[in-house]
N, C-alpha and C positions, 0 to 999 in steps of 0.2 A: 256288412254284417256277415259274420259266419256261421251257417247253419249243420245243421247235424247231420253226419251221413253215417248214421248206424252199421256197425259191422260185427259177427260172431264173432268171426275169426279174430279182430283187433282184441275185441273184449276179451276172449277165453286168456289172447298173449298177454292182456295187460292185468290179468287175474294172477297168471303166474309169475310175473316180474315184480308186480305192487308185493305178494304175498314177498319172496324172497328179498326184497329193499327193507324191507318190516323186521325180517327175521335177521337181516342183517344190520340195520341199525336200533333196535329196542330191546332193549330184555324182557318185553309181553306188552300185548294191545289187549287192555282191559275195558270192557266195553259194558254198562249197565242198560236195558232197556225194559219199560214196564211191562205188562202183559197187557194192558190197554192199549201200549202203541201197536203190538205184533197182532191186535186183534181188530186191529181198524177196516172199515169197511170199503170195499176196495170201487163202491160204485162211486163214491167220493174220490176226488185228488187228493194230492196232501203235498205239503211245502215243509220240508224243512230248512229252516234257519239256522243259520250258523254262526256264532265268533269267527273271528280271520284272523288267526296270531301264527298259524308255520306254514312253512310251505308243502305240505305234508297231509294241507288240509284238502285238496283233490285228488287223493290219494285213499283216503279212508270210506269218504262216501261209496266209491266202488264195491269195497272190502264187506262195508257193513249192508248193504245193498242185497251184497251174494250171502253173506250170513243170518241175515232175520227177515229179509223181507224177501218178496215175489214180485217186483215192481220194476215197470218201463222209465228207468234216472233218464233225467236230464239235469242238466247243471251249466247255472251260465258263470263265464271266466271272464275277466277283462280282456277286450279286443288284444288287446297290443301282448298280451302274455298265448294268447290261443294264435296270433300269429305265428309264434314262436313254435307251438308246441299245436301243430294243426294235429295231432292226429287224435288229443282228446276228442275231436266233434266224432270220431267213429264209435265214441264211447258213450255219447248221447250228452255231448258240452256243445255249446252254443255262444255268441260272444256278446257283449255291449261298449259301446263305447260312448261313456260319459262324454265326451267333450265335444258329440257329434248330436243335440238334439232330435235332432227328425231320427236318425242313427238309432236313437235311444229308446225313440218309442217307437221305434217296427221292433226292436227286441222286446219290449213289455206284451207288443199284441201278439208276438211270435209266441213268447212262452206260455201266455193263456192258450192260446189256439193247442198245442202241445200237451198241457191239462186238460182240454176238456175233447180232444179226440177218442174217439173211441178204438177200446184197446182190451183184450181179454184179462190185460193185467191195469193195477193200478197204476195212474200216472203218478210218476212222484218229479218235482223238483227241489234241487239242492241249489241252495243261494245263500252266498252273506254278505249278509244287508252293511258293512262297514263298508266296503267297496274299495278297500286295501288291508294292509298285512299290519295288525298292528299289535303292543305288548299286551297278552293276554288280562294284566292287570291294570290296564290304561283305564284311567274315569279323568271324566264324562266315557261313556259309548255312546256315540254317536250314529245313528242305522239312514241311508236314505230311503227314501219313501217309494223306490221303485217296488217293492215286496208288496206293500199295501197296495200299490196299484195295479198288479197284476189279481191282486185278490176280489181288486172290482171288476175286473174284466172278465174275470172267470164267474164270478156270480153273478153276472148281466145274461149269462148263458149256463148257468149249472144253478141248484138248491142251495149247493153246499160244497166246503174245503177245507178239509183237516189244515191245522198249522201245528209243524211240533218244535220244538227248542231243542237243540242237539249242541253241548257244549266241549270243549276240548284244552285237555293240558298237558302238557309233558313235563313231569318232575322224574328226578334223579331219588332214588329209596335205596335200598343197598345193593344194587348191582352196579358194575362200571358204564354200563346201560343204561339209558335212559328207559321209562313206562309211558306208553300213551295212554290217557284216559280219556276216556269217552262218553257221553251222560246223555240219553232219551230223554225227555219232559213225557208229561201223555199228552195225547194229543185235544189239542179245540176243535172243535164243530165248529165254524164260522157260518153262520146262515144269510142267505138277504136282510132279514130284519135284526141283525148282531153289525152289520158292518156301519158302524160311525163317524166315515170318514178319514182319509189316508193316514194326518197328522195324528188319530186316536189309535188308531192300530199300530203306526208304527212305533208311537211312543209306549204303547202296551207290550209291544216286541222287544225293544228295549230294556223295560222295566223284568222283563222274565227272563230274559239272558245274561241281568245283571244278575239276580237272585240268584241263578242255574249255577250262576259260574261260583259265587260266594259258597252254595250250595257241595259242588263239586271239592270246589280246593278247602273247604272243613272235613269231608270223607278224608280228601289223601293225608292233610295233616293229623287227624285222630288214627289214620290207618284202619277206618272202618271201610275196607275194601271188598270183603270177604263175600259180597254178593255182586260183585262186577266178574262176568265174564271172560277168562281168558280166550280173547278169538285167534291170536296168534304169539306162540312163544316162539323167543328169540334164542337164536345159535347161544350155548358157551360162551362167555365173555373170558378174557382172562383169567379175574379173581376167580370166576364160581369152579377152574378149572384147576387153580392152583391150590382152594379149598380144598375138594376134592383129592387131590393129589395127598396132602396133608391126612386127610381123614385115611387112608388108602394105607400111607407109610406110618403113620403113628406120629410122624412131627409134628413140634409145638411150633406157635409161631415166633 
């Protein structure tokens, strides 16, 4: 198992390289989050969950991390991809490897013990619960039950755990660029006497990220976007230059 060896220095570089891959592959990271989630209480943990449809997707938790929230990320990766890419754990990524049980559950009890350390800031983890990369519109979703079980771990020793639903898509609108969107749920209170067992939680995590996502891609298709945040606009594409140009000299198309 690979554990986290936090570092400023890594994070502040990987602030500035994530922010510029963004700028140079999207034409804006549009981000919606409630004031219920930004106003969460930070003597609580809190877990967000995720879809797994790009690769792209540990790349934004940082992003949105340093944009709305004050909070000590952790984030667990699949073993065999964080072998690759060791230097997410300076970024506070940790690993699991399904196929290794004993393996499996030091990483469940690792990421509780990580929630419920004490920390001037809020702990937060970032998990998706599919436990690979799949099409954002794939049904069934299917979540394993590691999420829920870290949620008993941590309330064996804490009150309480926020849970938030954070969903994501990438459609094409009219730029030659692609948009990422990005969607906060508000958050649950999960208390000792709320938690019903792994199999009820996690299918309740399911059932919300199914709606989240239906939720989501009704905004992009009606284009009611105009309350999502742009947290990062992208370079000049092409078209938006050759418009431009156009509108400049007077030519029609």
């Amino acid at each position: 198992m690979l554990t986290v060896r936090r570092s400023k220095a890594y994070t502040k570089w990987f602030s500035w390289y994530s922010r510029r891959q963004f700028r140079r592959h999207f034409h804006a990271v549009r981000v919606s989050v409630p004031p219920e989630t930004l106003g969460m209480q930070a003597r609580y943990p809190v877990i967000f969950y995720c879809n797994h449809a790009y690769w792209w997707d540990g790349f934004w938790s940082q992003l949105c991390t340093e944009e709305f929230f004050s909070q000590n990320l952790y984030i667990i990766i699949e073993y065999q991809q964080l072998v690759k890419h060791r230097f997410f754990t300076r970024l506070g990524a940790f690993s699991i490897d399904r196929s290794n049980p004993k393996s499996a559950l030091c990483t469940l009890d690792y990421a509780a013990e990580c929630l419920i350390q004490k920390c001037h800031k809020q702990n937060a983890l970032w998990i998706f619960p599919q436990g690979l990369i799949e099409h954002v519109d794939k049904q069934p979703l299917r979540f394993f039950n590691g999420t829920s079980s870290i949620v008993s771990r941590v309330l064996q020793k804490t009150k309480g755990i926020y849970l938030v639903s954070v969903v994501s898509r990438i459609e094409y609108l009219e730029d030659q660029r692609p948009d990422l969107f990005l969607s906060f749920n508000v958050p649950e209170l999960v208390g000792r006497n709320d938690f019903s067992g792994h199999k009820v939680l996690t299918n309740h995590m399911q059932d919300t990220t199914v709606r989240h996502l239906s939720f989501l891609k009704e905004k992009i298709m009606t284009g009611d976007i105009d309350d999502m945040s742009i947290v990062v606009k992208g370079t000049e594409s092409i078209n938006t230059k050759v418009d431009g140009l156009r509108r400049l000299t007077g030519l029609r198309r």
